[in-house]
Phi, psi and omega in degrees: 000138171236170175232117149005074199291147185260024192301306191299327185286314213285349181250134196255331177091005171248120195273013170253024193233311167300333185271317197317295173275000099007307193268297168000293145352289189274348177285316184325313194287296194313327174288338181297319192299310229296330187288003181298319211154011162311179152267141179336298202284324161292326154316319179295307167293336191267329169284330162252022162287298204275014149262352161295329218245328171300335212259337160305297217283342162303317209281274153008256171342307197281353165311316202271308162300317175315309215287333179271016196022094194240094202334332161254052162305295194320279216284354195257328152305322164265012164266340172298319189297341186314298175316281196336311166311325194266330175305316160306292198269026146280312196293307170275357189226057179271314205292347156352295175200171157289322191308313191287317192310275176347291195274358158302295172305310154327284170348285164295252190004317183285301186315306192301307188303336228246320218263317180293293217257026180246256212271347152294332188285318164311274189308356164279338169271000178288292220279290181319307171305291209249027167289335185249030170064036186267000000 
């Protein structure tokens, strides 16, 4: 399966948020090949690498938002939990079919691109505002 790559999408101008999704990225990619035609036990490490590593790089984010009172904390927080969700129920129902894999994957994938050029992109101008005292 493949993906997107998110370099272009994904920098924001906070160079640990921008490398954070950088890596994002490249998990993304690797679980796509690995759903290519990987192994079961590699596929498996890889889905819980990228809910782990998401779930640092939320925490990371959600950090960042406290220390800016950064005004959609709610709503940017339950969009992390969302992701988290669909990542768990890829990670139990990829083996199912190709078909449900594919499209679990599409999901996250789409969600994440969606999610960095929406409501990241917002709190990075927020954050930009008020490192520069607006």
């Amino acid at each position: 399966m493949a993906v997107r790559k998110l370099e272009g999408t994904s920098k924001l101008g906070i160079p640990e948020v921008d490398r954070e999704h950088e890596l994002l990225g490249a998990m993304l990619s690797a679980l796509g090949t690995a759903l290519s035609g990987g192994g079961t036990g590699e596929i498996d490490s890889l889905l819980q690498q990228l809910a782990d590593y998401a779930e640092v790089h939320f925490l990371s984010e959600e950090m960042l938002m406290r220390f800016y009172s950064y005004p959609g904390y709610e709503e940017h927080v339950s969009e992390h939990a969302y992701l988290i969700d669909k990542v768990l129920d890829l990670r139990e129902r990829w083996g199912e079919s190709p078909s449900v894999a594919a499209r679990l994957f599409h999901e996250v994938t789409e969600w994440l691109e969606g999610h960095i050029q929406g409501m990241d992109r917002q709190l990075a101008n927020y954050v930009r505002q008020q490192q520069a005292g607006h």
